[in-house]
N, CA, C and O of each residue as an XYZ file, in Angstrom:
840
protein
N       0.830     -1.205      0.000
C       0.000      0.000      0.000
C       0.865      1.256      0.000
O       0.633      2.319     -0.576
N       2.053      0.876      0.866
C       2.527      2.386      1.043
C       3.666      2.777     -0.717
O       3.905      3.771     -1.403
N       4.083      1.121     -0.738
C       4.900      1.812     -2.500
C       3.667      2.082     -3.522
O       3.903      2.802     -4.492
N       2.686      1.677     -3.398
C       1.275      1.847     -4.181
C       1.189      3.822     -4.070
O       1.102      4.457     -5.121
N       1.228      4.497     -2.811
C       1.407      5.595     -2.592
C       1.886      6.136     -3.336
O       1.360      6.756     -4.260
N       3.649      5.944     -2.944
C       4.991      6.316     -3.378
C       4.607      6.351     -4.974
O       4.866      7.346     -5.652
N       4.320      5.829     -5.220
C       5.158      5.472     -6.833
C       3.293      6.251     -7.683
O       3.259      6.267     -8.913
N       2.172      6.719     -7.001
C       1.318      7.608     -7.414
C       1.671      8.898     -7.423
O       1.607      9.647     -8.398
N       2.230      9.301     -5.807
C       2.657     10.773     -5.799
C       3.901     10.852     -6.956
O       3.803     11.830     -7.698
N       5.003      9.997     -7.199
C       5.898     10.272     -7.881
C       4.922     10.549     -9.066
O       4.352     11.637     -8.983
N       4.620      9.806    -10.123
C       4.154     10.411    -10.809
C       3.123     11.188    -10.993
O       2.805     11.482    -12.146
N       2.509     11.598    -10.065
C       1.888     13.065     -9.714
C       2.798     14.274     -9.916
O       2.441     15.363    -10.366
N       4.221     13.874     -9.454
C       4.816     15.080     -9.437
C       5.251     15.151    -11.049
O       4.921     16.027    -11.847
N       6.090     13.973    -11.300
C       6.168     14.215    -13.125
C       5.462     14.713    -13.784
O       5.920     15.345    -14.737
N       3.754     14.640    -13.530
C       3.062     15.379    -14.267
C       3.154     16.774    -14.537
O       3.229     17.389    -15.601
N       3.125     17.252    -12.997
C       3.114     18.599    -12.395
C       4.387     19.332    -13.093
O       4.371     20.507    -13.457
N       5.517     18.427    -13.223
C       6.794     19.235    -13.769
C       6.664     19.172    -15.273
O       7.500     19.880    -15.835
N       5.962     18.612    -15.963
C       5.763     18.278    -17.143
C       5.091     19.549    -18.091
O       5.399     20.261    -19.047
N       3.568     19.240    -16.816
C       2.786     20.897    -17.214
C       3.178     22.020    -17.310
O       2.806     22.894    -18.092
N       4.388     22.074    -16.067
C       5.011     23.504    -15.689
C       5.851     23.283    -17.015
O       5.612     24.215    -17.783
N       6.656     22.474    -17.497
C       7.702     22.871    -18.642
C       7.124     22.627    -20.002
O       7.904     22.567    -20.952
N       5.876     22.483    -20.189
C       5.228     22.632    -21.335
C       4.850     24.031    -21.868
O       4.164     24.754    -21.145
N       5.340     24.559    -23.354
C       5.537     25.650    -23.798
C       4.423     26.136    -23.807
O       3.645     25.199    -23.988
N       3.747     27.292    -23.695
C       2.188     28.030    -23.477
C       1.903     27.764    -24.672
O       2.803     27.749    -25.512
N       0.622     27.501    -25.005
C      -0.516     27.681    -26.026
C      -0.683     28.936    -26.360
O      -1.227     29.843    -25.731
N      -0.199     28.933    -27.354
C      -0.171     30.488    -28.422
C      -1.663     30.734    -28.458
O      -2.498     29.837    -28.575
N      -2.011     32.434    -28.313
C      -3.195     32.554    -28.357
C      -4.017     32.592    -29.670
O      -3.523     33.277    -30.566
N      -5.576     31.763    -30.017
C      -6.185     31.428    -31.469
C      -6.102     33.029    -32.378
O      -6.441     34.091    -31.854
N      -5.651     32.926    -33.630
C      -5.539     34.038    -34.204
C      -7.074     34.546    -34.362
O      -8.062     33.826    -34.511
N      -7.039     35.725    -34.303
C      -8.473     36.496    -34.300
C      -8.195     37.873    -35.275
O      -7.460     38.775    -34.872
N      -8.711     37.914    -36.293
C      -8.993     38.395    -37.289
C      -9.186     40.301    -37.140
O      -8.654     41.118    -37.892
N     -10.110     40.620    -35.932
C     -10.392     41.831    -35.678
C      -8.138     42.304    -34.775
O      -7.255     43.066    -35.168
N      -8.215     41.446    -33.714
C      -6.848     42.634    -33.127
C      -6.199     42.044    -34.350
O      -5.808     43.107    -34.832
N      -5.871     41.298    -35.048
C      -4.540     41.589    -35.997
C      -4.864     42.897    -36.930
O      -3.929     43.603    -37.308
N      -5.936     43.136    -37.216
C      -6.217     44.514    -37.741
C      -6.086     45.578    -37.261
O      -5.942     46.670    -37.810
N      -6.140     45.249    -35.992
C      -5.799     46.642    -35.015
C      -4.153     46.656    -35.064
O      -3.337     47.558    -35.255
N      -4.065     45.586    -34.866
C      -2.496     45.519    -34.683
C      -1.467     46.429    -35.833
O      -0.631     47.303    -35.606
N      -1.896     45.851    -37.052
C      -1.463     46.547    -37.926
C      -1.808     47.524    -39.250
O      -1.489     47.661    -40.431
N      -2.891     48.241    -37.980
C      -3.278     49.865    -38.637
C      -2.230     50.838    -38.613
O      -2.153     51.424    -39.694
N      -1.411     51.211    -37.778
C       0.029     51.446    -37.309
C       0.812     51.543    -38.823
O       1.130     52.587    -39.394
N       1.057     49.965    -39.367
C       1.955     49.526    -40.966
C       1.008     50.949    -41.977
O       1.435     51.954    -42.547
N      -0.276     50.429    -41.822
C      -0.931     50.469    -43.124
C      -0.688     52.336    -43.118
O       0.018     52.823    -44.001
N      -1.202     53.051    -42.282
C      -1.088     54.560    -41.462
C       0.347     54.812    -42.388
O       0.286     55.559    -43.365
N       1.546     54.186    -42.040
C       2.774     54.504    -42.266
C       2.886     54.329    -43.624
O       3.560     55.220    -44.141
N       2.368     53.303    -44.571
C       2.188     53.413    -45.596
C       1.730     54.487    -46.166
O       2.477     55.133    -46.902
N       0.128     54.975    -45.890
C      -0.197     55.959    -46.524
C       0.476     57.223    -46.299
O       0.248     58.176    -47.043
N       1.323     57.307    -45.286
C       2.541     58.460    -45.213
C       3.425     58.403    -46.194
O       3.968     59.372    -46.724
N       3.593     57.202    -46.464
C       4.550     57.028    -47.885
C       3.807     57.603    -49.182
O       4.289     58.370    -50.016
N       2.461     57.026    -49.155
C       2.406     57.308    -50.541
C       1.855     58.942    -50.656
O       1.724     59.405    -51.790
N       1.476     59.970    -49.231
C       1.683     60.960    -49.237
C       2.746     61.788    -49.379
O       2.556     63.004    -49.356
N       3.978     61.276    -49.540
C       5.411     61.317    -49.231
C       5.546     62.367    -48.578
O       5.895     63.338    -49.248
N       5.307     62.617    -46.893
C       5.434     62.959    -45.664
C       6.193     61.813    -44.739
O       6.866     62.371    -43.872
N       6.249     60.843    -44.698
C       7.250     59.700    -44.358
C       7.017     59.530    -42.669
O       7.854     58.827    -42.102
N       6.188     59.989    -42.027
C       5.802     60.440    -41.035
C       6.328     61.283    -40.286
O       6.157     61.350    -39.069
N       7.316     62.314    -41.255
C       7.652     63.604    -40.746
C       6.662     64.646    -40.448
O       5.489     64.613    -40.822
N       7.211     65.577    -39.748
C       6.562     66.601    -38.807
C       7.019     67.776    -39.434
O       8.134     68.182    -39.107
N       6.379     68.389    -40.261
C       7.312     69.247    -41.049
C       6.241     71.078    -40.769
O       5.080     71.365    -41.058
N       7.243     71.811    -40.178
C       6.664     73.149    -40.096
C       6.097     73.770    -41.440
O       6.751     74.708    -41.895
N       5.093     73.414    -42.056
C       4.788     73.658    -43.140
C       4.412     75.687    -43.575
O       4.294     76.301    -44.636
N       4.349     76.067    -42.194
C       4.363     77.715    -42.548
C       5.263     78.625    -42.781
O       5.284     79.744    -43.294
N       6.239     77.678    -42.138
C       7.953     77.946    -42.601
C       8.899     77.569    -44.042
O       9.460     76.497    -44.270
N       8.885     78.540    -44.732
C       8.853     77.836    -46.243
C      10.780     78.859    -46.263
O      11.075     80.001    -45.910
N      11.503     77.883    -46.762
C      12.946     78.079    -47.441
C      13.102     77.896    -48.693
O      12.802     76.757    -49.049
N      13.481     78.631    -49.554
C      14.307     78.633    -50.915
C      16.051     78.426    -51.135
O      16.840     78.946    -50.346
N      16.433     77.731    -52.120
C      17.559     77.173    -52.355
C      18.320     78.416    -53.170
O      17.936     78.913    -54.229
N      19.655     78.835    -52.295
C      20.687     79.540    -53.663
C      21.588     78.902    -53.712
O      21.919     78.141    -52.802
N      22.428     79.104    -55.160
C      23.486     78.206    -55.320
C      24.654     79.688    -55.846
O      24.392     80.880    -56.013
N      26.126     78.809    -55.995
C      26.756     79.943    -56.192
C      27.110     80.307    -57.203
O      28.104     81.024    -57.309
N      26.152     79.780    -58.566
C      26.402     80.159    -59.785
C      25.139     79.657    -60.715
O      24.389     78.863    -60.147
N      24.854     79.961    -61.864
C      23.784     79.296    -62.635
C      24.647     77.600    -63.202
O      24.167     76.480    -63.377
N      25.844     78.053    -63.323
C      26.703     76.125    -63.481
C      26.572     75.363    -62.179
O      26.712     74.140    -62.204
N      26.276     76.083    -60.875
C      26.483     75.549    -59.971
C      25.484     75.013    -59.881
O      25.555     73.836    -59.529
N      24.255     75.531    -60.118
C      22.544     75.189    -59.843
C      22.897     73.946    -60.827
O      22.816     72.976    -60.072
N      23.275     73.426    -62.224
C      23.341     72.159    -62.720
C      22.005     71.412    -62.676
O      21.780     70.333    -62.129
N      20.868     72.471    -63.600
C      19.438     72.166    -63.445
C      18.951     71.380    -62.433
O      18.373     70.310    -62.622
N      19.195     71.940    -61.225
C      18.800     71.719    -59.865
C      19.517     70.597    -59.053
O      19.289     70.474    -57.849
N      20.305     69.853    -59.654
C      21.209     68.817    -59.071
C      22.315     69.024    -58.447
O      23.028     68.184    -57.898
N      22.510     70.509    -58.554
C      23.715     71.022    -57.775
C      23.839     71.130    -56.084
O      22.902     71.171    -55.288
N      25.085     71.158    -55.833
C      25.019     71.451    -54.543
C      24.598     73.105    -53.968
O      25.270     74.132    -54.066
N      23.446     72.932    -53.444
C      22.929     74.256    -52.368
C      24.289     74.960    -51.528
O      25.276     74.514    -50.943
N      23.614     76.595    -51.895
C      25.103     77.093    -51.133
C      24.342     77.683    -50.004
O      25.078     78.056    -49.090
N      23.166     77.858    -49.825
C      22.497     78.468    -48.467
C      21.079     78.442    -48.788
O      20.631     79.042    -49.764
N      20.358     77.754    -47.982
C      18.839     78.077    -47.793
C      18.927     79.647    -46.893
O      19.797     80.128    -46.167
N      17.346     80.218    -47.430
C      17.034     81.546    -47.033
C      15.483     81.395    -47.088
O      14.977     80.663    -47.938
N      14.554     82.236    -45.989
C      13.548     82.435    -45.586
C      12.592     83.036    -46.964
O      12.755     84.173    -47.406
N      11.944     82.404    -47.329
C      10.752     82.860    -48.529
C      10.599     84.534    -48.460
O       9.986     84.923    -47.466
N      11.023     85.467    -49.286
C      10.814     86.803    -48.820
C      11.807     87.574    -48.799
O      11.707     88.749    -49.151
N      13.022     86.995    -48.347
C      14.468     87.695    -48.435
C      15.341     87.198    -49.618
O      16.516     86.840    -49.530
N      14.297     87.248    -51.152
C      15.386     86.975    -52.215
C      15.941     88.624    -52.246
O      17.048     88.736    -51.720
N      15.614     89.341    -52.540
C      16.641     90.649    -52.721
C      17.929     90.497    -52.104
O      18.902     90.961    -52.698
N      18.113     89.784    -50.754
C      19.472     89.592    -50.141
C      20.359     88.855    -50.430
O      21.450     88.834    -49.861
N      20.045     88.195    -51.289
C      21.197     87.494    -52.321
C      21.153     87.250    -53.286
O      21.301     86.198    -53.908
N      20.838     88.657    -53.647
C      21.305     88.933    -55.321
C      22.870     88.470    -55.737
O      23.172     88.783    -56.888
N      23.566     87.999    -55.217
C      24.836     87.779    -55.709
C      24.747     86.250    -55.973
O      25.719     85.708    -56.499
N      23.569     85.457    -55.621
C      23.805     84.251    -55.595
C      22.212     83.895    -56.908
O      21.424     84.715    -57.379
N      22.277     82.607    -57.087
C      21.581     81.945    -57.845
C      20.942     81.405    -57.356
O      21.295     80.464    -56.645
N      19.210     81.912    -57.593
C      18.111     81.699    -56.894
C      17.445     80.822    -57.820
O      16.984     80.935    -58.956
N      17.564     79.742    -56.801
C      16.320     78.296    -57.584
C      15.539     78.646    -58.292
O      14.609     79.107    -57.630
N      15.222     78.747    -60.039
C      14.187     78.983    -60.581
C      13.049     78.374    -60.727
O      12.027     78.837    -61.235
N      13.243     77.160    -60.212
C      12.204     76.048    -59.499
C      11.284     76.529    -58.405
O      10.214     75.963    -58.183
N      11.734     77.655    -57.670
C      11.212     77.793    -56.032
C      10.745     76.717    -55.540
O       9.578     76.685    -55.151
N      11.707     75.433    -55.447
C      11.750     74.586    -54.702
C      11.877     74.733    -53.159
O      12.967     74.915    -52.618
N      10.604     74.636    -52.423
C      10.283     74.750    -51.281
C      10.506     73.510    -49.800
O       9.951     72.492    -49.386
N      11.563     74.315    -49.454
C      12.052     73.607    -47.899
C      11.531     73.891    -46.486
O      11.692     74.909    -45.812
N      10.892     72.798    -46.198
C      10.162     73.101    -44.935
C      10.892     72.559    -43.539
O      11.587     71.556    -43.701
N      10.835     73.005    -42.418
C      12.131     72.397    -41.644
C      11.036     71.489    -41.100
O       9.821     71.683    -41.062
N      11.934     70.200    -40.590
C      11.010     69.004    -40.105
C      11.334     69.133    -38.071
O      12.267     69.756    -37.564
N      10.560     68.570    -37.525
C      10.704     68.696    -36.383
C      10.901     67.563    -35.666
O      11.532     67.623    -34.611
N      10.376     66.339    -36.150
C      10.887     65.077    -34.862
C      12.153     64.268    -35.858
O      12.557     63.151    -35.537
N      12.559     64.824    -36.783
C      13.570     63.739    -37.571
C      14.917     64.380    -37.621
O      14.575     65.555    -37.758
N      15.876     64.387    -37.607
C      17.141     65.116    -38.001
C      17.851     64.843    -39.016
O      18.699     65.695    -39.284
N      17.776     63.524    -39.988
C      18.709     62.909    -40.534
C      17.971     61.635    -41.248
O      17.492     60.681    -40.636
N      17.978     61.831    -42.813
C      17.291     60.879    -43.707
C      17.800     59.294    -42.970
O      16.941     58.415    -43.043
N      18.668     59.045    -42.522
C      18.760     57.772    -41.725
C      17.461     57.886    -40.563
O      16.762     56.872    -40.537
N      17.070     58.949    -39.640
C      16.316     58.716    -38.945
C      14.835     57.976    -39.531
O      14.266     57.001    -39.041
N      14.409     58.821    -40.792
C      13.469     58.681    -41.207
C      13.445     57.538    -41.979
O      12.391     57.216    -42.529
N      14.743     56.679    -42.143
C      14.533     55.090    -42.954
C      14.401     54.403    -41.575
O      13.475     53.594    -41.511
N      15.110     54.559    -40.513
C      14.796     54.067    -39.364
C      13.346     53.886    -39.180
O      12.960     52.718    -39.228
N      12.135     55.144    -38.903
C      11.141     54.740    -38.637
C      10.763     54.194    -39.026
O      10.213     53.283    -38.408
N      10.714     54.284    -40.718
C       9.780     53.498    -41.470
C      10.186     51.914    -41.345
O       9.291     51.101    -41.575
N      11.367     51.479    -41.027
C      11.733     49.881    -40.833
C      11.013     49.486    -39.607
O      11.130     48.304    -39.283
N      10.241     50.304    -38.817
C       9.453     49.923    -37.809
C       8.214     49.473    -38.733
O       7.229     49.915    -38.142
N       7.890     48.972    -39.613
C       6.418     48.787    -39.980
C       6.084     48.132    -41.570
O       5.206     47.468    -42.120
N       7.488     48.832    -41.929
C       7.804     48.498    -43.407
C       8.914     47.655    -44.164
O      10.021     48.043    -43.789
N       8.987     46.823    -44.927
C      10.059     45.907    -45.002
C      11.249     46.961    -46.259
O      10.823     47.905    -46.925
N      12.749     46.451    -46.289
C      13.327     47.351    -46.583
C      12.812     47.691    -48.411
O      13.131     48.769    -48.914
N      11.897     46.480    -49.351
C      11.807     46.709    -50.334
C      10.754     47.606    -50.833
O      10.469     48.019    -51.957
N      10.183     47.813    -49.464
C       8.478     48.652    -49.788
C       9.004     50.046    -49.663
O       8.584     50.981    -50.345
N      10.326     50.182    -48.387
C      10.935     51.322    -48.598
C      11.433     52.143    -49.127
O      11.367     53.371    -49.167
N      12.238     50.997    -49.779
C      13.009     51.417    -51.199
C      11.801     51.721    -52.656
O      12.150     52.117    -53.768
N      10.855     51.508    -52.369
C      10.170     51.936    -53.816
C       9.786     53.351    -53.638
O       9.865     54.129    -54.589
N       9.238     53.854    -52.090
C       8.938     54.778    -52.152
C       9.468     56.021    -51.642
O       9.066     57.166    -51.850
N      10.777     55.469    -50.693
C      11.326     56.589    -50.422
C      12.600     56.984    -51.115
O      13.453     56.132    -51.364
N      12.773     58.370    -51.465
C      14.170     58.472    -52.149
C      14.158     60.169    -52.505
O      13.546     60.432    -53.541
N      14.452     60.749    -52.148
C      15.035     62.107    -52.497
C      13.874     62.727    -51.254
O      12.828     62.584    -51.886
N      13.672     63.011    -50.596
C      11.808     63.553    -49.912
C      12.531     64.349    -49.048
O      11.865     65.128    -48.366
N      13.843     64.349    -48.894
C      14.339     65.600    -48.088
C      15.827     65.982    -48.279
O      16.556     65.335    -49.031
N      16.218     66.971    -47.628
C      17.446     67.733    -47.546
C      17.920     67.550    -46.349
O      17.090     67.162    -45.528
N      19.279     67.747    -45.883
C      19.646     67.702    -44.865
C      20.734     68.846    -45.424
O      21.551     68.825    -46.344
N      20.329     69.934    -44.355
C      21.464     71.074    -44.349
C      21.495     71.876    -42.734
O      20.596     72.337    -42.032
N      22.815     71.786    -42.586
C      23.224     72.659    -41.190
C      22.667     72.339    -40.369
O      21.901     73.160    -39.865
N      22.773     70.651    -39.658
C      22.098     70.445    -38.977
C      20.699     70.251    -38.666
O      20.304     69.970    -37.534
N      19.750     70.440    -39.942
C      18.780     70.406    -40.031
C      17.955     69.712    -41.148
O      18.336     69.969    -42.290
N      16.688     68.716    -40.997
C      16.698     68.054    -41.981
C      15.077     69.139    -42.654
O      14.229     69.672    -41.938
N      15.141     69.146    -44.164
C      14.157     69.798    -44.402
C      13.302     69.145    -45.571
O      13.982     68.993    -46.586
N      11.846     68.675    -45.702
C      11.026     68.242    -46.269
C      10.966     69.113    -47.684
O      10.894     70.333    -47.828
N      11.017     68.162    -48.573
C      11.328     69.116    -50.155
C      10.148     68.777    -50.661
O       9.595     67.682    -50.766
N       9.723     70.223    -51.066
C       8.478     70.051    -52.414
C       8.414     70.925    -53.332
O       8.554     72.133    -53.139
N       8.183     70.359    -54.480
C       8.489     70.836    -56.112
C       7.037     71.438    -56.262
O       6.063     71.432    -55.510
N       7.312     72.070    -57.787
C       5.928     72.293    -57.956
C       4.399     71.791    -58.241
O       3.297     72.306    -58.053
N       4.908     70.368    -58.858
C       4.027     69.474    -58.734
C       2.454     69.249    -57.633
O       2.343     70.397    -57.203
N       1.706     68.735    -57.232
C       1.208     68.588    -56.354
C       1.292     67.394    -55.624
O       1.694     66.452    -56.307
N       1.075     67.168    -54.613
C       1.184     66.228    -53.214
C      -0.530     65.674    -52.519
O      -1.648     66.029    -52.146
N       0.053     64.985    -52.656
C      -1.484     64.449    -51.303
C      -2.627     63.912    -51.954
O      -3.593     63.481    -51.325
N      -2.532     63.926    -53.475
C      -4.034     63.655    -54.101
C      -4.556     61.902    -53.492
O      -5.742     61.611    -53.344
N      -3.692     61.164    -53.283
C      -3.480     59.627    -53.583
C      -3.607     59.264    -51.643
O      -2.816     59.689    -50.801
N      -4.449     58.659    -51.463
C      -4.530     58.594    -49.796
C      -5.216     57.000    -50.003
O      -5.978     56.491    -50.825
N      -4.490     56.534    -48.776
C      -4.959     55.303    -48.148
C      -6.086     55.231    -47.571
O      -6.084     56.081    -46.681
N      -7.435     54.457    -47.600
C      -8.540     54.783    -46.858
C      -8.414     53.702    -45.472
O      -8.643     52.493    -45.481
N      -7.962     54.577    -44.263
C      -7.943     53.359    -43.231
C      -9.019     52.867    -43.227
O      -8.937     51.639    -43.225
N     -10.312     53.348    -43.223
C     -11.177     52.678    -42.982
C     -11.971     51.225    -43.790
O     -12.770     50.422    -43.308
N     -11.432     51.290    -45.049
C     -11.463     50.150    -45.930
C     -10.692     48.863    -45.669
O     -10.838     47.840    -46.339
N      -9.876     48.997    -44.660
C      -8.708     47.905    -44.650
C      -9.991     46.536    -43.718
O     -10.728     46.411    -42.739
N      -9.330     45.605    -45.297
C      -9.836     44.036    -44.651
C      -9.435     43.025    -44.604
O      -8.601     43.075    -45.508
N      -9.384     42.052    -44.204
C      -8.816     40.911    -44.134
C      -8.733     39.643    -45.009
O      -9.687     38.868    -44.944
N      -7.951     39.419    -45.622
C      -8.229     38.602    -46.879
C      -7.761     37.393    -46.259
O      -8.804     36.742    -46.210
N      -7.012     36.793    -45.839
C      -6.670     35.417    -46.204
C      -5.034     35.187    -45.443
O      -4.326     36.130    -45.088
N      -4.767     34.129    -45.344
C      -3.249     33.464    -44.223
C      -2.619     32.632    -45.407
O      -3.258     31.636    -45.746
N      -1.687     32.855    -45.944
C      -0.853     31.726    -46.713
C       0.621     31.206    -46.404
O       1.493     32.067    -46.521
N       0.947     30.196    -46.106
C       2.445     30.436    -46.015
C       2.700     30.579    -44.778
O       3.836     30.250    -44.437
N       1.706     31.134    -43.650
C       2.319     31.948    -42.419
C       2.478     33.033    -42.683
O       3.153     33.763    -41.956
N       1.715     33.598    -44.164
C       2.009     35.153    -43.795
C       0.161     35.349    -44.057
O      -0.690     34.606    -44.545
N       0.115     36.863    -43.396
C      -1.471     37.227    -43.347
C      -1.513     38.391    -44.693
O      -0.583     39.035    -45.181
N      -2.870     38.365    -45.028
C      -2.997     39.378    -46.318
C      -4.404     40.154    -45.776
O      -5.367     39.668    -45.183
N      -4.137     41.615    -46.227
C      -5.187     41.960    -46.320
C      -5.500     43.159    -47.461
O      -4.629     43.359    -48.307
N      -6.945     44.095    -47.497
C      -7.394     44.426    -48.638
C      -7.494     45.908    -48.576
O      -8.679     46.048    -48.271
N      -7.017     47.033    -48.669
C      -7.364     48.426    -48.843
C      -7.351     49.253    -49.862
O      -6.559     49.317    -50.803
N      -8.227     49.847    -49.629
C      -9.075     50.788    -50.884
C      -7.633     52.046    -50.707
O      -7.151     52.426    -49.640
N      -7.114     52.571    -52.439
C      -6.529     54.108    -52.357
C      -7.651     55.034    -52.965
O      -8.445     54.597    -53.799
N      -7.680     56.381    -52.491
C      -8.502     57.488    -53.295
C      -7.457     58.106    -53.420
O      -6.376     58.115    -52.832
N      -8.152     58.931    -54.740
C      -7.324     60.069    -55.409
C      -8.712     61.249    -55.749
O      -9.663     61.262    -56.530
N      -8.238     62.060    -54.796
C      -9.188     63.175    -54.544
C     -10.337     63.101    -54.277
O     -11.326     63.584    -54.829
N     -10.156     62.132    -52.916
C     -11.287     61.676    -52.035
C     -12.165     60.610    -52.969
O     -12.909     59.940    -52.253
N     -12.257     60.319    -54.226
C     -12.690     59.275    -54.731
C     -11.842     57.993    -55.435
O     -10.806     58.186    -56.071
N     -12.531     56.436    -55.192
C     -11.963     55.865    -55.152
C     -10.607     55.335    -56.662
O     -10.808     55.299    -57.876
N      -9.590     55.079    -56.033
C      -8.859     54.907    -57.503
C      -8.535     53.370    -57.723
O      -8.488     52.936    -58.874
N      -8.292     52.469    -56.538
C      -7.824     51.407    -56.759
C      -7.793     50.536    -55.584
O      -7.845     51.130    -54.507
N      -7.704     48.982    -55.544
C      -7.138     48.268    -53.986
C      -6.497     47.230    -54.468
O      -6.516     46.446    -55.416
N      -5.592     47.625    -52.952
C      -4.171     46.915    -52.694
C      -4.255     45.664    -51.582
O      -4.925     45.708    -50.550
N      -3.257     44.307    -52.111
C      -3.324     43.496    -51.031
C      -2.140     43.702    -50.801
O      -1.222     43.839    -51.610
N      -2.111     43.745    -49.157
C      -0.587     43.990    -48.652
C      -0.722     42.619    -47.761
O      -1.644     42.028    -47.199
N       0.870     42.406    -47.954
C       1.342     41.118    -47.094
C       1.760     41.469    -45.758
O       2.716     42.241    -45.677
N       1.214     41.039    -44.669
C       2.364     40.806    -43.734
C       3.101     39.736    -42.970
O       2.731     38.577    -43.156
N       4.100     39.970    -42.129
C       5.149     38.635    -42.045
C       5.697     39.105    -41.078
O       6.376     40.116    -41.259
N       5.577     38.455    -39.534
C       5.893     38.341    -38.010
C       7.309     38.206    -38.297
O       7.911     37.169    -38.573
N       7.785     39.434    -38.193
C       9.532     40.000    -37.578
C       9.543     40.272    -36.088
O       9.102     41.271    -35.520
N      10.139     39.178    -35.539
C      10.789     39.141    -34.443
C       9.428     39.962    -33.091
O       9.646     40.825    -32.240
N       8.252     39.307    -33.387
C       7.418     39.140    -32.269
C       6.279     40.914    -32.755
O       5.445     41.530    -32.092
N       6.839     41.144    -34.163
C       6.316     42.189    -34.902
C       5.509     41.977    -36.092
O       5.821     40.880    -36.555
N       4.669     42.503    -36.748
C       4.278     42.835    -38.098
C       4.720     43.587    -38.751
O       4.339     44.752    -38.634
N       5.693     43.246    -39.698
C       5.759     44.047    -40.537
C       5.201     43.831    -42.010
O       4.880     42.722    -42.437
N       5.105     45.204    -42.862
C       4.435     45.026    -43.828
C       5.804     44.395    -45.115
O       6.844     45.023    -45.311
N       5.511     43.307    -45.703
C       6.597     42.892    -46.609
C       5.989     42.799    -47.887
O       6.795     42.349    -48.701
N       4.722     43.087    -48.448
C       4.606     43.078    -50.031
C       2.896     43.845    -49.956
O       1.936     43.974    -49.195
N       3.384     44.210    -51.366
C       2.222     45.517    -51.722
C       2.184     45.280    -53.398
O       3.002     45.554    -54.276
N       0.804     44.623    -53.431
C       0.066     44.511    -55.038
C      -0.803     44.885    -55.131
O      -1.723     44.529    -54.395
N      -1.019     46.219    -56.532
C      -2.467     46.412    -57.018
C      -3.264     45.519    -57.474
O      -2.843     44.760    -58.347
N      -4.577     45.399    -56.999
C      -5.202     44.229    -57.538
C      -5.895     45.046    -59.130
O      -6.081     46.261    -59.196
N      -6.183     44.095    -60.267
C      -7.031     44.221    -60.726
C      -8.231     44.611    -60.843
O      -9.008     43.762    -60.406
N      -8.906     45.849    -61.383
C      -9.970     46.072    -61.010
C     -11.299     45.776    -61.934
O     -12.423     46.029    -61.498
């Protein structure tokens, strides 16, 4: 009776150590928080395709580019010899004033186009980066400044509120969002994402067919 005991509690306790060193049950994927989860990606995206990059840019503060010669300007590819405040061209009449009035706005939470590839690798994989970011600012004297041409900006917006859930392949999740172009609709995108290191990040972006 009493090894009848013995040899129950023993494996009572094996159990007990068994349970304790058994790895937790991952929680069932649920469709609504992974959407929450990665409104954050999609947000940062449509900063991209606003190309604001999720800079903070003093937009009432507007700078113009001089250079120190019309060879120097090198139809705008030249190196800048001093930004100056919108308003004070008469003060450097000696220099070569952007005939572009290519407009520099100073940014406020970024210092340094590395900062701003930094953020975006919080959300974005490096190839989604590379399509859309590339020239979107200046860095002069310590200061990084948001560049805009004459062109226009902003027509093309992500609709957060369209974003849906398509489908799991592979281990990676997909889902479905609507773009507008001047508040009406232009097109939708399935974007991939793919669990980096206990993260979502966004790793592929296709227009679907419409």
């Amino acid at each position: 009776m009493k090894k009848t005991a013995i040899l129950a509690l023993a494996a009572c306790m094996l159990f007990l150590m068994a349970s304790c060193g058994a790895a937790p049950k991952a929680d069932p994927f649920d469709e609504q928080t992974f959407l929450k989860d990665i409104t954050p990606n999609v947000s940062c995206l449509d900063a991209c395709v606003q190309e604001v990059f999720g800079a903070q840019a003093d937009m009432d503060t507007v700078y113009l580019a001089a250079y120190e010669s019309e060879s120097a300007y090198a139809g705008g590819t030249g190196k800048i010899a001093l930004l100056f405040k919108q308003g004070e061209e008469d003060k450097y009449g000696d220099y070569y004033i952007d005939p572009a009035y290519t407009s520099y706005y100073p940014v406020t939470n970024f210092k340094t186009n590395a900062e701003v590839a930094d953020y975006l690798k919080k959300y974005l994989s490096q190839s989604i980066i590379d399509k859309w970011f590339s020239n979107d600012f200046l860095e002069y004297d310590g200061q990084l400044y948001l560049v805009r041409g004459a062109r226009g900006y902003g027509a093309m917006t992500c609709d957060l509120t369209s974003l849906q859930y398509l489908e799991e392949k592979d281990g990676k999740q997909y889902v479905t969002v609507k773009f507008n172009l001047f508040d009406a609709f232009d097109h939708t995108e399935k974007l991939e994402f793919t669990k980096v290191d206990d993260r979502w990040v966004m790793t592929g972006e296709e227009t679907l067919a419409q």
